[in-house]
N, C-alpha and C positions, 0 to 999 in steps of 0.2 A: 562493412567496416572491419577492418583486419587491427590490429592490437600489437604492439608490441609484447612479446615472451620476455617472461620474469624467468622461467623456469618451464624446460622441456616436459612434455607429455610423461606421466610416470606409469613406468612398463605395467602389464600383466594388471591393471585392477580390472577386475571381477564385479566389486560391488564398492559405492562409496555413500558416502553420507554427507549431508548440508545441514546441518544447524541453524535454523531462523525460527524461532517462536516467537515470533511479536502479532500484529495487529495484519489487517488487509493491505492497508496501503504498503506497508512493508514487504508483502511477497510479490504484490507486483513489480516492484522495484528490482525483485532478486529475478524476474522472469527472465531477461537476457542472458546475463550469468548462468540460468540452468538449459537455456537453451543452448548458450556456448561449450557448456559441457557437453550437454548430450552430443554434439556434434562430434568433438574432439572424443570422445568416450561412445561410441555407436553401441556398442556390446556390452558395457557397464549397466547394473542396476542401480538407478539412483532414490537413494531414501531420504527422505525429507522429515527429516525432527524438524515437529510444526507443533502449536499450538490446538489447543481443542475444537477449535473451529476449523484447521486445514480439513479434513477429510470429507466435509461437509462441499468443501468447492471443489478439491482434485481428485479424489475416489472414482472412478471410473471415467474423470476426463482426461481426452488425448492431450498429450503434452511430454514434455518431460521429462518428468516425475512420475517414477513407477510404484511407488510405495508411498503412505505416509507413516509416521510411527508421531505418537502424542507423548510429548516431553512429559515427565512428571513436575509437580512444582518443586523448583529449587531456585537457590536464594539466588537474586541478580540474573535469572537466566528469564524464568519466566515469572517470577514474584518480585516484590519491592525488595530491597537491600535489607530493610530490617527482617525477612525473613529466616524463619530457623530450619534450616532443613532439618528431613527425619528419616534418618539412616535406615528405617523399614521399609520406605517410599524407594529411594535413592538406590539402596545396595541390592536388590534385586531387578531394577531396571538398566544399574549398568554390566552387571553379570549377562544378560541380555542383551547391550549388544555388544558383549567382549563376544560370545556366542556366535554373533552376525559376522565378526572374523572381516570386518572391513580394510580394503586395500589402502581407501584413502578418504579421508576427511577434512571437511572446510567448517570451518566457522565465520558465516556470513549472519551477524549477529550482536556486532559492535566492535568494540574497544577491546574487547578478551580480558577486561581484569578478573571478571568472574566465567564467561565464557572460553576461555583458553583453557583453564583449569577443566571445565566440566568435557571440552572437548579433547582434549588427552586422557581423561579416565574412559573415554570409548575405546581404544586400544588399538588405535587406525596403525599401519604399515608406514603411512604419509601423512601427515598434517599441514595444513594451511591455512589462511587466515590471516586478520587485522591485527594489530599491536598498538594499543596506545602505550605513553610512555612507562606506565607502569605493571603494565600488564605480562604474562611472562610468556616468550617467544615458541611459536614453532617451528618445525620445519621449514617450512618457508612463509614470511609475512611479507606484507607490506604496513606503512605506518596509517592509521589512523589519524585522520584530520575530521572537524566536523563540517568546515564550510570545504566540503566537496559534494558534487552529486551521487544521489543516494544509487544512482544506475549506471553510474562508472565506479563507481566505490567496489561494486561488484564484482563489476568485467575486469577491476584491476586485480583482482582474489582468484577469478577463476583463469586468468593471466600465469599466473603461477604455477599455474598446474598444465599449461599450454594447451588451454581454451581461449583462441584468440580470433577466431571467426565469431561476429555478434551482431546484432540488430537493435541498435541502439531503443528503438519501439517496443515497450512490452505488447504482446500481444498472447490474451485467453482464448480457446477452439472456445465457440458457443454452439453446442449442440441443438438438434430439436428439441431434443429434452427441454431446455431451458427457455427454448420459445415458448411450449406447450404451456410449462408451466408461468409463465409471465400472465399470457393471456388467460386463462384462469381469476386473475389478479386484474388485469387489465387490459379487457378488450380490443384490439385493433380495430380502427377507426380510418378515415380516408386523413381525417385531420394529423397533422405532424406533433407528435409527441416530444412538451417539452419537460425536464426533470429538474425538479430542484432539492438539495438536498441540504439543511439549512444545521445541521449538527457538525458538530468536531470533536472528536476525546478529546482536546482540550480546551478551555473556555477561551484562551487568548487568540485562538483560531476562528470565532465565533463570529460571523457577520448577524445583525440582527435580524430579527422574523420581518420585523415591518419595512424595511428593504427588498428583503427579498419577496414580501407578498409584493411590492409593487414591480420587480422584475417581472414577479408572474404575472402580475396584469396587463403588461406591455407585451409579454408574449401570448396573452391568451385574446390581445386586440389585434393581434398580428397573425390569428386564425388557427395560434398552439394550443392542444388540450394540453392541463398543465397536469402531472402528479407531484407528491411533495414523499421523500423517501426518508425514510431512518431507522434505527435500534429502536426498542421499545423506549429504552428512558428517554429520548429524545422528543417521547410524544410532545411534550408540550411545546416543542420548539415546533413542531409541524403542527398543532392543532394552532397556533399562534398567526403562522403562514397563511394557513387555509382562511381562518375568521378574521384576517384584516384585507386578503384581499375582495377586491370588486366582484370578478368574476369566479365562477365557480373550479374549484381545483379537487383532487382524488387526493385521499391521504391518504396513503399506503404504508404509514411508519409503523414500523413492528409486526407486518402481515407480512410482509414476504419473506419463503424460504429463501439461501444463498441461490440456488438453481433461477430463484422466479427472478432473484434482482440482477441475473446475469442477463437472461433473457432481456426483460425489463431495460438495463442501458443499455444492448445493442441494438434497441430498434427504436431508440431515442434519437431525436432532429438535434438537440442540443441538451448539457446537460449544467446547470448552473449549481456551485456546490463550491464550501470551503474546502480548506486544503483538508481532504480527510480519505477513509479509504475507498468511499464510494468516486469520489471524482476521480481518483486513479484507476481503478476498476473499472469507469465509463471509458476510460480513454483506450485502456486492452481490449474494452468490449468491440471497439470500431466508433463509438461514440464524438461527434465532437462535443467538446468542454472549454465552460469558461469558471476559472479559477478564481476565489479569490484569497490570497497569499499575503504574509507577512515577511516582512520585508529577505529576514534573514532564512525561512523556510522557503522562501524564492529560490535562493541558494541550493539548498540541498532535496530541494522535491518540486520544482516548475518542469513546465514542458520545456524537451526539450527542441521543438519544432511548433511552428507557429499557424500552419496551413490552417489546421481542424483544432489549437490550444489556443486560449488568450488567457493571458494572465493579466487581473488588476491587483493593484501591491498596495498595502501601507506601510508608509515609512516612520511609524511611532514605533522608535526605541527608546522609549521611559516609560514608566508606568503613569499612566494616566492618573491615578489616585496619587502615590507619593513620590513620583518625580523619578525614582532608581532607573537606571542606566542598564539597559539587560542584556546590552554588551559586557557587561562586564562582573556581571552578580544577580542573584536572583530576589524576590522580595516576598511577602507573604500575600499578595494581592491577588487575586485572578481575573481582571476585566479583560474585555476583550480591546487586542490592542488592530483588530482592521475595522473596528466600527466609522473609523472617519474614509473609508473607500468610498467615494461616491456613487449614487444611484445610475447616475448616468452614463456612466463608464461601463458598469459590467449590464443596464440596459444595454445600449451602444452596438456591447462584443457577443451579446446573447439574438440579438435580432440579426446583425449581420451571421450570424453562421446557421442561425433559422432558413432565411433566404438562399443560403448555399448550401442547403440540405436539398432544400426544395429544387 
């Protein structure tokens, strides 16, 4: 896929920076976009201001990204809004990388109301980056809309800076490493391994446990060993999975390192999971994945290719408790709004891609 140019190749950098500290799902998102740089940028060092968790998945994996550097907290960048930055944190880490002397800088990271700020006190040659409406401009932007894909939103950022060769496909190297250690965790077997991963960071992404125990039983009758994945706090949403289904399943929540769970979804037959950053992450790993997705999160984070992706959607835009429209506002409630996706459907899209693994 070639891209239309926002904005020509900027001469002589040396070394540049990306800005994204958010969650998993979110950097796979940005995967395209840093592959599109490297390509247009061969000889550039690219550093990745990442979250506390980056260095744990890109630290000596081929890719990319040659660097990671861990943002400090600061307000709206990687803390909640009500955050108070502390100028002892802050003013010696951008001294640091005024230091790194960067040619060019993106902010692939939102809106810029608080992220544009933070990314011009790096002291870039070039700035680039999103713009919502009140956010304040750099060098070169483009505007910030939400219902766009979160993987073109990218490649229109790194557009700008004439990275316009991309693969619309995120795709992670899985090392041996990362075999090694899965099995560790989880034995390879002649049987097709199928994943489920029943957490969301947020609860309105939340398919129930007893749904998903009985996906797992339809594919652990269809001759899948099932595991069940997540965070530690997520235990109980997998210990849930495990004890209501039939057959017997592996709960692996909160045991595996990043390494084991890359491993772990690339040698999965199918991987069933809300919209979160493990199903993303299955999908870079070579995995196929069946989603399942809220109506408006369709929009900005589904596959975008159907081979080896199926998405099943709900379409509840109101809160189930008091009725609010969350098109248009938000309310104090947090149910989950795909609990009415039926059983049968993402059964259905989970066996059919079992059989096409096989």
């Amino acid at each position: 896929m070639v891209l239309r140019s926002r904005g020509g190749v900027v001469p002589d950098v040396r070394k540049m920076a990306v800005l994204r500290a958010n969650g998993l799902g979110d950097f796979v998102f940005a995967i395209p976009a840093l592959t599109a740089l490297r390509a247009a940028y061969p000889a550039a060092e690219i550093v990745y201001l990442g979250a506390q968790w980056h260095p744990s998945l890109l630290d000596g994996r081929p890719g990319p990204v040659d660097r990671v550097v861990v943002v400090p907290p600061a307000h709206g960048v990687t803390e909640p809004g009500a955050y108070q930055d502390d100028p002892a944190v802050l003013e010696p880490f951008f001294a640091e990388m005024a230091a790194e002397e960067f040619d060019l800088a993106l902010q692939m990271h939102g809106g810029g109301q608080n992220s544009n700020p933070f990314l011009l006190r790096l002291g870039a040659r070039v700035t680039a980056g999103l713009k919502a409406p009140t956010a304040p401009p750099l060098d070169r932007w483009v505007p910030y809309n939400y219902f766009q894909h979160e993987v073109l939103r990218y490649l229109e950022v790194v557009a700008l800076v004439g990275a316009t060769e991309a693969d619309l496909e995120p795709r992670l190297a899985v090392t041996p490493d990362d075999l090694a250690a899965a099995r560790e965790f989880c034995p390879e077997t002649p049987r097709p391994l199928a994943v489920l991963h029943p957490g969301a960071g947020d609860t309105g992404r939340r398919w129930p446990p007893a749904k998903f125990a009985a996906v797992g039983d339809a594919l652990a009758a269809a001759g899948a060993r099932v595991a069940v994945i997540g965070t530690a706090p997520e235990g109980g949403l997998a210990a849930a999975v495990c004890g209501t289904m039939r057959h017997p399943a592996q709960n692996l929540c909160g045991r595996l390192t990043m390494s084991a769970l890359v491993g772990l979804l690339a040698r999965a037959a199918v991987v069933v999971s809300n919209d979160s950053g493990p199903l993303h992450l299955a999908g870079a790993c070579g995995a196929a994945t069946v989603g399942i997705y809220w109506a408006y999160n369709l929009v900005t984070a589904g596959p975008l290719t159907t081979a080896h992706h199926r998405s099943v959607t709900s379409w509840q835009l109101t809160c189930p408790i008091c009725g609010a429209d969350r098109a248009t506002g938000r309310c104090p409630h947090q149910p989950s709004f795909v609990a009415d996706v039926p059983v049968a459907e993402v059964t259905a899209a989970a066996l059919d891609l079992l059989a096409m693994g096989r």
